[in-house]
N, C-alpha and C positions, 0 to 999 in steps of 0.2 A: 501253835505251829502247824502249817494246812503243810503235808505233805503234794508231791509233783507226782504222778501218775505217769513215770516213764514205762509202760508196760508195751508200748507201742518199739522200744527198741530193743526187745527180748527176740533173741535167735536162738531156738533151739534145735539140740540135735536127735530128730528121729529118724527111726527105720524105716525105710519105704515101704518094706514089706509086711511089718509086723504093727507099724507104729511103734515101737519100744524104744528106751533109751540106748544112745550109742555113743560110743568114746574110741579113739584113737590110741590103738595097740602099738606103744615102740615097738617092739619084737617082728611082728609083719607089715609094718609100713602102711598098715589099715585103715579104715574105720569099721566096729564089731559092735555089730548088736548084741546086748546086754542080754534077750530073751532068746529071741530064736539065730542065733548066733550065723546070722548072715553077716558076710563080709564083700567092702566094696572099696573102692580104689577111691582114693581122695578126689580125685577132677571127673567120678563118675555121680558122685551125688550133688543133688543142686545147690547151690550156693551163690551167694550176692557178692561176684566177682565183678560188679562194674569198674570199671575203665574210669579213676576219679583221677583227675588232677594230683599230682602232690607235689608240694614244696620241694623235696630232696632231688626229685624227678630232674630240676631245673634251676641246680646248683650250682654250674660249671660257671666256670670264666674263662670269657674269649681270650684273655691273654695269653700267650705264646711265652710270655715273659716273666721273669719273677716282679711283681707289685710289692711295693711296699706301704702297707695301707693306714699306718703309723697303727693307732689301735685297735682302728678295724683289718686287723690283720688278715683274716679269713672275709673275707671277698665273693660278693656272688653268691651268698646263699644268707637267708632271711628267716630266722627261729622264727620270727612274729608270723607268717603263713601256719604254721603249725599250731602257735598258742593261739589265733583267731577262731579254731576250731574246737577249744575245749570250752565247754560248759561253764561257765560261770557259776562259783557257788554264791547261795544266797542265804545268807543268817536265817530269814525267815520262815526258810522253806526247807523239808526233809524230803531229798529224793528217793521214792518209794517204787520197786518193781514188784508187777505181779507175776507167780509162777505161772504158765500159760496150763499145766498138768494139773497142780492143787489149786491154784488160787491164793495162795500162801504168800503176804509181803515178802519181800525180801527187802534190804537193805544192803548196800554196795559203797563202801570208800569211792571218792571221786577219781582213785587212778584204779580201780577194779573194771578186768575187760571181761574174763572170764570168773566162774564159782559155781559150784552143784549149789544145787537148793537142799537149806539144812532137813527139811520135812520129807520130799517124794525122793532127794539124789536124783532130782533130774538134770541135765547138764544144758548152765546156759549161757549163753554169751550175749553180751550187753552191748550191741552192732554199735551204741552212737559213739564208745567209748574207740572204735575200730572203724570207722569208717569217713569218707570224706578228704579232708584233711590231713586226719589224724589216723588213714591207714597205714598203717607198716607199711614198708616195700619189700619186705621180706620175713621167712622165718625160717630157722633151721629147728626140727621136728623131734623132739625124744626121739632117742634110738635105742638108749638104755631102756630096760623093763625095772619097773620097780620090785621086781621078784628078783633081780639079779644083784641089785648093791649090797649084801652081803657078802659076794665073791667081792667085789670091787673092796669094801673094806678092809678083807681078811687080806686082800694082797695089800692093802695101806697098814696094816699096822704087821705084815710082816718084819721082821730084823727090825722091830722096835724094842730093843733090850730093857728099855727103864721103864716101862709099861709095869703097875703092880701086878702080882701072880695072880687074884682077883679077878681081872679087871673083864677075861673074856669069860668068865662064870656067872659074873654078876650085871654087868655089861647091859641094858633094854634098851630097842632102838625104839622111840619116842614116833608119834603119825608121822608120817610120809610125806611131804606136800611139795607137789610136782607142782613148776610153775615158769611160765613164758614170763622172762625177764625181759626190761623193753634196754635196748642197747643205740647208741649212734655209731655209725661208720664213718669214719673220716678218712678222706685220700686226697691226694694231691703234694705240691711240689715245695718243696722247701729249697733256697740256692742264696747265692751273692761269695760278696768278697772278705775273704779271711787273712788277717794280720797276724806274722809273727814272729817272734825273735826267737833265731836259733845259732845254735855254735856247728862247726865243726872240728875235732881235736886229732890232730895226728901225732907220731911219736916218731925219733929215725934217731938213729946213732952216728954222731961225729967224733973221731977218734976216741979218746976218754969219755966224752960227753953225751948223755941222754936227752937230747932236743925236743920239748914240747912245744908245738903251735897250735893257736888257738883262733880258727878266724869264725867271725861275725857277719850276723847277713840278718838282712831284712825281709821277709818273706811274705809274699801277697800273694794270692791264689783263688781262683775264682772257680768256683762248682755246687753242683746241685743233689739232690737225692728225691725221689719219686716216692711216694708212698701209698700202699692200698687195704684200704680197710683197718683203721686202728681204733679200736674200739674203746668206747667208752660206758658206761652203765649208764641209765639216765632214771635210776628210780632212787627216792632218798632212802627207802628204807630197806636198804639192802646197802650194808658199805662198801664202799669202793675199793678197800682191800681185800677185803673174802671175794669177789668180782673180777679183780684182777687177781688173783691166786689162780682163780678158777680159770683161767686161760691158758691155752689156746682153743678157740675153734676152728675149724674148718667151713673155713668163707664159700669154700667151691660147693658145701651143698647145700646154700641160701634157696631155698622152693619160695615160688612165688605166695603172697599170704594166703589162706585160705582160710577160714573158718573152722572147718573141722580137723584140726590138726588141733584145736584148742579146747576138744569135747575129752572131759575126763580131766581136762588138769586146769588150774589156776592161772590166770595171766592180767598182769599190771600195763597200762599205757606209760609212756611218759611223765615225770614230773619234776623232772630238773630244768633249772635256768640255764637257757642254753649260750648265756654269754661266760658262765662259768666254764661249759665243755668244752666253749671255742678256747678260752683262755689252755686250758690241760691239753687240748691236742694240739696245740699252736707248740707250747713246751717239749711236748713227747717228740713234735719232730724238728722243734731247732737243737733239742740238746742233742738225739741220734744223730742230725745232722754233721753238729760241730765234732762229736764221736769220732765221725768217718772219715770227715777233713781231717781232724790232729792223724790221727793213725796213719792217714796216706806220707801227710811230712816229716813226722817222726821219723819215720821207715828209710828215710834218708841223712836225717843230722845225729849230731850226736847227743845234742841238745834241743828241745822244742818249748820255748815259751807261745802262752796265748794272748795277744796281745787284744784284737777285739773284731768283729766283725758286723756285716752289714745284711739281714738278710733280709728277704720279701718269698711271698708264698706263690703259685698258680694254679691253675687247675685243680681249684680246692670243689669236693661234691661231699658229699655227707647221703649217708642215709637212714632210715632208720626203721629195723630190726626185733626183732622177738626172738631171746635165745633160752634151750629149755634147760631147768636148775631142778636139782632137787633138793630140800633142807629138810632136813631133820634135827634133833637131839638126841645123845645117848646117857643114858643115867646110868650111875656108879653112885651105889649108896644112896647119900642124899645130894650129891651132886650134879648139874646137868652139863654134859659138853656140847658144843654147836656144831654140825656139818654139814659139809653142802658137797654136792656131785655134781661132773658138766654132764648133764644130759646127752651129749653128743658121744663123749667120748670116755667115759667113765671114770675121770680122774677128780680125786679124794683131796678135798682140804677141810684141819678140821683141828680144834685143840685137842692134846691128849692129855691126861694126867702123867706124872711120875714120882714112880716108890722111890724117895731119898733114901731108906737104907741098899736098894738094888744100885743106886745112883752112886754112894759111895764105896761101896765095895768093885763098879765094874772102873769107876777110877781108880781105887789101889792098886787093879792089876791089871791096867795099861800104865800105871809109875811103876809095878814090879818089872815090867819085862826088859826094859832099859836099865833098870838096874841090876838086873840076874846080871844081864848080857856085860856089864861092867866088871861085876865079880869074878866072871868067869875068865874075864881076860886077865884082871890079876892074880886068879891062882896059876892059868897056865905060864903068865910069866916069870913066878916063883919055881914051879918045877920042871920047867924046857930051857930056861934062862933065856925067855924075852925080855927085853929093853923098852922102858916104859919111856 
């Protein structure tokens, strides 16, 4: 097997000043040299920010209108612009980068854009994986310090009662691995016409008699809903539930991509089929949709059946995104739990254990307190002479 000598797309990140390794500090918004601890604003050091074409860029549809584009629902924007630009893998060939500092192979999974090198910890990013094509249009940047998710945990497992006594004694949080998730943004208009049967029931009294009416209606109604930025994860190895736990970010502070915002931490391109994400975002916004429609005509019947509807999408754009995660594990005993943190905002999802006997005992006494409260109203009505 003749390895590929991709050494030619190794971008690494040094110090102007010193030559030394440098990485992007969440906590000042930075880039910090490692050695002589200069620091510089991200758009002040040089970096290969050309001006490339990209697919998401030129996503929009002229439509005004809601389309209905039977399967091709999503309209106007084309995954294959983006998969033209990924490397082909080759059975017979091992893609091999050289460290530009030791010299030192390295080897990179086909969705790896960012990785230190295991031998000097030099920090490098792998431009073909990032660029073209296949650059992001965006990245939202760690803000979280990895010195700080400690606090962020302790406030997750606070008022967690069923937690064993253990569990913060023994407790070891597993390496750290900060890493630029690659995510699609999806926007655009979901609308058409909605069917449905509903009642409404009124009640009035004639002399003796309690009169119910009951009248029926058929109800059709036409409206739309806008959508921006609903995100989707596009790496497979990362699942789409721990991804979607991990949400919400904050769309408003998308920084244009840059390179060194990815020195010090890990980051994945792309590698999901993107008729499967059209399929999921097509869904996320016909059922919000129909959501908002039933709600608006409920609000008026007394009854609301949904009978069926017609919808078509517009001004669908897509783009796509780096957003920053942190994973780890915690070990209890000899077992490992899995965690993850949104980088942006420091919010915890993450399995916890729990002590069955802490478990049964704090349900005995939420069943004790409803039934003290029983007792007590039949002793008082034995000796006040309450009426049960």
């Amino acid at each position: 097997m003749d390895p590929i000598n991709n050494s030619q797309y190794i971008k690494e990140q040094k110090c102007p000043n010193c030559g030394g390794t440098v990485r992007f500090v969440p906590e000042k918004g930075k880039v910090v040299c490692e050695f002589c601890d200069s620091e510089f604003d991200v758009q002040q050091q040089s970096t290969d920010n050309t001006n490339t074409s990209n697919a998401a860029n030129t996503s929009n549809t002229s439509n005004s209108e809601y389309v209905n584009a039977g399967e091709n629902y999503i309209s106007g924007f084309d995954f294959r612009r983006f998969y033209d630009g990924v490397p082909k893998d080759d059975a017979n060939c091992l893609p091999i980068y050289y460290c530009k500092s030791c010299g030192a192979e390295v080897i990179a999974a086909s969705e790896e854009a960012s990785l230190t090198c295991p031998y000097c910890t030099n920090k490098i990013v792998l431009s073909d994986k990032v660029s073209g094509t296949l650059r992001p249009n965006g990245i939202i940047p760690f803000k979280i310090a990895k010195a700080d998710l400690k606090k962020h945990l302790d406030d997750f497992y606070k008022d967690k009662k069923l937690l064993p006594k253990n569990f913060f004694s023994e407790s070891k949080m597993e390496q750290v691995t900060g890493i630029y998730v690659p995510f699609w943004l999806f926007s655009g208009g979901v609308g058409g016409r909605f069917n449905y049967k509903c009642t409404k029931v009124s009640t009035h009294i004639s002399g003796d008699y309690r009169i119910t009416e009951t009248d029926y209606y058929d109800v059709l109604r036409d409206g739309g809903v806008t959508f921006t930025d609903i995100p989707l994860d596009a790496s497979e190895k990362i699942s789409d539930e721990l991804m979607d736990s991990i949400l919400p970010y904050n769309f408003s502070e998308v920084m244009d991509f840059n390179y060194q915002y990815l020195a010090g931490f890990a980051a994945d391109r792309f590698d999901v089929p993107g008729k499967s994400l059209q399929t999921r975002a097509l869904k996320r916004m016909e059922d919000t949709t129909k959501n908002i429609a039933v709600s608006k005509v409920r609000s008026k019947y007394t009854s609301t059946t949904f009978v069926g509807c017609n919808l078509g999408t517009s001004n669908v754009n897509v783009r796509y995104i780096l957003l920053p995660v942190y994973i780890f594990d915690i070990n209890v005993g000899d077992k490992k739990y899995s965690f993850a943190v949104n980088g942006q905002t420091g919010k915890v999802v993450g399995e916890l254990p729990i002590d069955k006997k802490v478990s049964a005992v704090y349900t005995l006494k939420k069943a004790a307190i409803p039934a003290a409260v029983v007792a007590l109203y039949y002793i008082l009505s034995y000796f006040i002479g309450w009426r049960v």
